[in-house]
C-alpha positions in Angstrom: 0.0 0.0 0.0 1.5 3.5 -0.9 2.0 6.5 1.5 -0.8 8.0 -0.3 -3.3 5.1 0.5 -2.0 5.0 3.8 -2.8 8.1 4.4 -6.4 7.9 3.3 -7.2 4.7 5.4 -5.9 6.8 8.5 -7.4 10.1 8.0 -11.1 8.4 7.7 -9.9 7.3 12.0 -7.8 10.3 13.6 -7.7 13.8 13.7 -5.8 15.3 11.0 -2.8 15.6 13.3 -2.8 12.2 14.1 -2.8 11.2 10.4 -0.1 13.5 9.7 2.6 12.0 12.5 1.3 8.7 11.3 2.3 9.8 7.8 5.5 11.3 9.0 6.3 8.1 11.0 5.4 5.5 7.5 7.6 7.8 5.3 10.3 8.0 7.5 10.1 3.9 7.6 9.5 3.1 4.3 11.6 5.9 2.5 14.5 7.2 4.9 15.3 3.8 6.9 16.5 2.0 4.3 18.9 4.9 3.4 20.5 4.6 7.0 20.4 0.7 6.9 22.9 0.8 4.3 24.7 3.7 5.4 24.6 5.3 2.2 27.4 7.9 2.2 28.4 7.3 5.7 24.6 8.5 6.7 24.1 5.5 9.4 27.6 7.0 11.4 26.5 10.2 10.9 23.0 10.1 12.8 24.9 7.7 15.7 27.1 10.5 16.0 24.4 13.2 16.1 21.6 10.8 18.6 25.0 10.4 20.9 25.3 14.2 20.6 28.5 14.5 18.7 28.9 16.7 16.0 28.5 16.4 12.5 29.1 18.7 9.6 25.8 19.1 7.5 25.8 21.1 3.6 21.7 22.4 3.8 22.8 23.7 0.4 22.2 21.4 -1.9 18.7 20.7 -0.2 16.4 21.3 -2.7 13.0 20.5 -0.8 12.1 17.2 -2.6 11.4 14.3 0.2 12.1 11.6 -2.8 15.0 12.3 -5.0 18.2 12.4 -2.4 21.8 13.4 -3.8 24.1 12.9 -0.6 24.0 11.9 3.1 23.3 15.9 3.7 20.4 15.9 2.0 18.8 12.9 4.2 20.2 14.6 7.4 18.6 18.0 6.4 15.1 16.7 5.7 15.5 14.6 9.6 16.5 17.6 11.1 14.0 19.8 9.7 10.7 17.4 9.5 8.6 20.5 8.6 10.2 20.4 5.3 7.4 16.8 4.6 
């Protein structure tokens, strides 16, 4: 079932915030996991580093907005640490 279906199955049973964090929590699953389980680009080290609070140097500038197509490592990072780019 895609994001998009999912997303209509849930919004007919919660609140529209409710459906959105759901959403949220099935793209990050389905779309950014498997990016980090093959640490594409060093991505998996990177977020280790950053939940153990180490730092980690991030380029936002070649960001472009688009929660599908993803360049580079940055580009995953940016879209986790700003979710209100989805």
């Amino acid at each position: 079932m895609s994001v998009v279906m999912k997303a209509i199955h849930f919004q007919k049973h919660f609140s529209y915030d409710e459906t959105m964090s759901i959403i949220l929590m099935i793209f990050i699953d389905e779309i950014i996991v498997p990016w980090i389980n093959v640490d594409y680009d060093g991505l998996k080290t990177d977020i280790l580093k950053i939940l153990s609070e180490d730092k980690v140097q991030i380029n936002i500038k070649s960001y472009q907005n688009d929660i599908v197509t993803f360049k580079n490592k940055h580009n995953v990072t940016t879209l986790l640490i700003h979710p209100d780019n989805i």
